[in-house]
N, C-alpha and C positions, 0 to 999 in steps of 0.2 A: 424274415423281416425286410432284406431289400428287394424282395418280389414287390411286397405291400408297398412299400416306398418306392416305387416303381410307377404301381399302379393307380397309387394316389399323384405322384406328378402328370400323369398320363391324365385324368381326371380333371388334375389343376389347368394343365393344356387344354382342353374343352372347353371347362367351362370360361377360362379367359378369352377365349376366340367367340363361345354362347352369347356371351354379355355385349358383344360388339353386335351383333345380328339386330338390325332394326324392328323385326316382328316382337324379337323379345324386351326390347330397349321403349316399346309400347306396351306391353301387358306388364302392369308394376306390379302386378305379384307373383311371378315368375322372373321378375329384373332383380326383383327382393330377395328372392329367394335364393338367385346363383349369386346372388354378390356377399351374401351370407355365408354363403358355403364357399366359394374363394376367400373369404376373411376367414375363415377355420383352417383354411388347408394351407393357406399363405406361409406360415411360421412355423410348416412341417417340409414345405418343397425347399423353403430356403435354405433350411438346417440341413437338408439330404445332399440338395448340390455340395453344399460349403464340406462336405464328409466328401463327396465325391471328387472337388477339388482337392481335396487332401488326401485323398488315397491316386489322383495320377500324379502330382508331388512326389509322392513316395515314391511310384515306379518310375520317375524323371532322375530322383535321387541315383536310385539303384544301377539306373543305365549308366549316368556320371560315373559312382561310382570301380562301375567294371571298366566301364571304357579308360578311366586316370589310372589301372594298375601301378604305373609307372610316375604319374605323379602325386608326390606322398601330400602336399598342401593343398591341389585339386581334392584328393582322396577325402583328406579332414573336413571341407567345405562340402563335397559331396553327402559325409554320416551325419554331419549339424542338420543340412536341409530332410535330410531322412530322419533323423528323431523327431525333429520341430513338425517335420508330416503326420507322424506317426501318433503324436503327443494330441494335435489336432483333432485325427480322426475318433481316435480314442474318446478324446471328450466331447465330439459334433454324436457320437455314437450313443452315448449316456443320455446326452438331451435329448436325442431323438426318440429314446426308449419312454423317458420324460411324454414327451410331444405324442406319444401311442399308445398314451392309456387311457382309455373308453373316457369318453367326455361326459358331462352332466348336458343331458341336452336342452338345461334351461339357463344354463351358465349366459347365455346370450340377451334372456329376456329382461324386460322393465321386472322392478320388484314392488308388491305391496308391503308393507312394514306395518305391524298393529301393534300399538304400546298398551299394555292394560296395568294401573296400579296396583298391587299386591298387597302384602301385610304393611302396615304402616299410616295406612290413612292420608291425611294432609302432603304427609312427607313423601310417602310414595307418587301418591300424585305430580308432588314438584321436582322427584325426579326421572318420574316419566316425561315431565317437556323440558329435563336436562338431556336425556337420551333423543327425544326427537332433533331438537338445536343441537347435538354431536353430529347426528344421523344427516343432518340440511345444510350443515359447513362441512363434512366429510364429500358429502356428492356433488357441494360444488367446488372440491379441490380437483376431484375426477370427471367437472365437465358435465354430470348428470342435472335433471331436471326434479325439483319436489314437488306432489301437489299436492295438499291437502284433500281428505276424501270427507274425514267425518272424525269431529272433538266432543267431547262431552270436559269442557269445563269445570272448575272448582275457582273457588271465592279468588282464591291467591295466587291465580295464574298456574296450578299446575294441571291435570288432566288425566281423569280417572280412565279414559280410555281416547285413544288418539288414533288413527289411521291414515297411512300418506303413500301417495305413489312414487316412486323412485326410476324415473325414464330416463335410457341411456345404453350403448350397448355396453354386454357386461355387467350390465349392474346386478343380476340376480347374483353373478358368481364374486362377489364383492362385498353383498352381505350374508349370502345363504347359511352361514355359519354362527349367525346372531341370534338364533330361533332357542330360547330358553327362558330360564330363571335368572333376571340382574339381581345381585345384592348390591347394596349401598349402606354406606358407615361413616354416619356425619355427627354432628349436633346441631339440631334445629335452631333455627335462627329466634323461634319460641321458648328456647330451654333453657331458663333462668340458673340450673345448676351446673351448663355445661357438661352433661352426661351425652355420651355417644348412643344413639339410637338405629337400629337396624332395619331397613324394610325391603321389600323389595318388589320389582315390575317383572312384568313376562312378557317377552317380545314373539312375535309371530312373523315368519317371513314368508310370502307365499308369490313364487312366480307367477307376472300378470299371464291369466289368462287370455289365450284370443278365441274369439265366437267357434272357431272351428274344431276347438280342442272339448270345449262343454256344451253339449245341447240342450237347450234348456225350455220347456212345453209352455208358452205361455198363459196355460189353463194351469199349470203349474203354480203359479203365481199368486200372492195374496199383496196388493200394491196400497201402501196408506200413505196418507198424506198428514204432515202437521205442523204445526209451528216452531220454528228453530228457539232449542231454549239455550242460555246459554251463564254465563256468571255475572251480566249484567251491563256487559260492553253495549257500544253504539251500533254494533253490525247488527245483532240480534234480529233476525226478518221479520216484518210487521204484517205476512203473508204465511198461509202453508204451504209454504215449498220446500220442506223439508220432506225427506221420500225415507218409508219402511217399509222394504222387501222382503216377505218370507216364501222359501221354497218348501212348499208343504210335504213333498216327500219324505225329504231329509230332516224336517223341520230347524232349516238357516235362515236366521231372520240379519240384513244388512241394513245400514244408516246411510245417508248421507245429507248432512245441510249445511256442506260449505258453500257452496253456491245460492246465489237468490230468485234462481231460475230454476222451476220445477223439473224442467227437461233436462237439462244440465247435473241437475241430483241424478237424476234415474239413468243416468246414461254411466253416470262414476259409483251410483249404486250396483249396478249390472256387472260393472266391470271387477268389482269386488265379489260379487255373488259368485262370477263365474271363476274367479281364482279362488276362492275358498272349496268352491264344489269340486277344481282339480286338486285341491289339496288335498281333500279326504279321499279322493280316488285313490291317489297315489300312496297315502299314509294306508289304504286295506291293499292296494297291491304288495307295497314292501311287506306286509303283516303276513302277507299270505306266502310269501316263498319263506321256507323254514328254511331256517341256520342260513340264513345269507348274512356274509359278514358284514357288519356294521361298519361303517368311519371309524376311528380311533378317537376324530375332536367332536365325537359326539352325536347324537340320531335328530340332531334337532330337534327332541321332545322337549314340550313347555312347561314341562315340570323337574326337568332334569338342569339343577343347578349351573349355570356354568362360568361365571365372574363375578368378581367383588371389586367395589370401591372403596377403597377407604381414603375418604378425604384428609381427616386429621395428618396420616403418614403420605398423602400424596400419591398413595398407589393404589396399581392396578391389576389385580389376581386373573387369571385366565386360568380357571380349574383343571380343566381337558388337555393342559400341554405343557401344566406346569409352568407359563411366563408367569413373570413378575416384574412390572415397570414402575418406576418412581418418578413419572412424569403425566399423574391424571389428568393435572390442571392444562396440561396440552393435547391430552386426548380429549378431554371432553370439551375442544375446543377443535375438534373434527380432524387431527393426528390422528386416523387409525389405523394408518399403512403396514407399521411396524408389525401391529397384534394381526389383520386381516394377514398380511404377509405369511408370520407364525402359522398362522393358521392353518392355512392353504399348501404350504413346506411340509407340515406333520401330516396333513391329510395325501399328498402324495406319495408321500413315504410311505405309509400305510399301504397305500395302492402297490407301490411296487414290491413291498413286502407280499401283500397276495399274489401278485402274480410271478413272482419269483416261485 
């Protein structure tokens, strides 16, 4: 382990010297790329020094301590600075084990987020654009960017199917854990008797693809155009510049007419085509190695339940980890640190359990 932590500071020295070289400080995607991988390796050299600091601590200790044989209050002062070393290293050593376990390598990327309403009709709907509005005040407490891709509207502002881009570093590995079944447990604002009703959405997370990751045959392609429909608002396009993409191999058909600009759709239509196409890649990759162990919080499958709302009690179920929070009215009001937090803590643990 301190060979690798060695070899990784050694790396980190490179490429910090790389990034200064003006050939590379001109080619922006090779300037991109080292300063990406200095931002990964950053918060693993620093951890190793501060461990390294603390083990010459220790042997500074030790010398003290042999050299004071004869003075017994040196001596004392001498064992304090050796445990307090010791205590250090031990826990700079833990986080470091932390800091070396194979990373997700899309943890860095933008994310797309797809909301689809589920059992419940009206009501699913309406809290499919409660989850998007948690989803758009959550990223921008973390400094992320939303963009709308593509809405299909309902009469009463909720949204039978919703998709939005989530830009920012980071942000894949902030929501990647959100890809499932929501339940929700309210009483419609419809319900004359006050009965609690059940429905629920399926969210989809899928790291934005970039051009180099999915090749895509532009003979491939089946491109339409048509008119933006929508619940009745004033945006509504009074042109077809709404864009449907279907990739005939796979048969994935994609939307976009948030934009009034035909070009503009097809460019965030694309951008969605080609993160869905690595999605399923990587869903028959994982399919294909038997018995590789799963996460613990869960395989991100869309059918596998994995939280409840219940408004009436104010809480918040998180199935896969067992939380339980009694403050929804603040999570769904883009608090999600706490649960994402949970999250990401149980799914480590998991990890270090396998590699232990």
């Amino acid at each position: 382990m301190l060979e690798k932590l060695h070899d990784i500071e050694t790396k980190y020295e490179a490429l910090s010297a790389e990034v200064c070289e003006p050939e590379v400080i001109s080619d922006r995607a090779r300037y991109t790329a080292a300063m990406r991988e200095l931002r990964q390796l950053e918060p693993v050299v620093a951890k190793y020094r501060e461990y390294r600091a603390a083990c010459e601590g220790m042997d500074a200790a030790k010398s003290l301590e042999d050299e004071a044989a004869g003075d017994r209050e040196l001596r004392e002062l001498a064992r304090e600075e050796l445990e307090q070393c010791r205590a250090q290293s031990e826990q700079a050593l833990e986080e470091l084990k932390i800091l070396l376990l194979p990373r997700d390598p899309n943890d860095e990327r933008n994310v797309i987020v797809e909301i689809r309403g589920g059992a419940g009709g009206e009501e699913a709907a309406l809290f499919a654009a409660a989850l998007f509005r948690m989803y758009s005040m959550y990223g921008e407490t973390k400094g992320f960017k939303t963009e709308l891709l593509y809405a299909n509207e309902t009469e009463l502002g909720g949204y039978k199917e919703i998709s939005f881009l989530i830009s920012g570093d980071g942000a894949f590995s902030r929501f990647k854990f959100e890809s499932g079944v929501h339940r929700v447990q309210r009483v419609p604002e419809t319900e004359s008797q006050g009965r609690i009703h059940t429905s629920t959405v399926t969210v989809a997370v899928l790291p934005e693809a970039e051009e180099v990751d999915v090749e895509i045959n532009p003979a491939d392609l089946e491109i339409d155009t048509f008119r933006a429909s929508g619940a009745g608002g004033q945006h509504i396009n009074k042109t077809d510049s709404a864009i449907r993409i279907t990739h005939v191999p796979t048969g994935t058909v994609v939307e976009c007419d948030d934009e009034r600009s035909q070009h503009k759709n097809k460019e965030k239509a694309m951008k969605l085509l080609r993160s869905r196409l690595l999605q399923d890649e990587r869903e028959k990759q994982e399919a294909a190695i038997a018995g590789e162990r799963r996460a613990q919080v869960g395989t991100g499958d869309r059918s596998e339940r994995i939280r409840t709302y219940n408004y009436p009690q104010n809480r918040l179920s998180d199935h896969r980890i067992g939380l339980t929070l009694y403050r929804l009215d603040a999570i769904l009001n883009g608090e999600l640190d706490e649960v994402i937090d949970a999250l990401i803590t149980a799914d480590t643990a998991e990890k270090l359990r396998g590699n232990g």
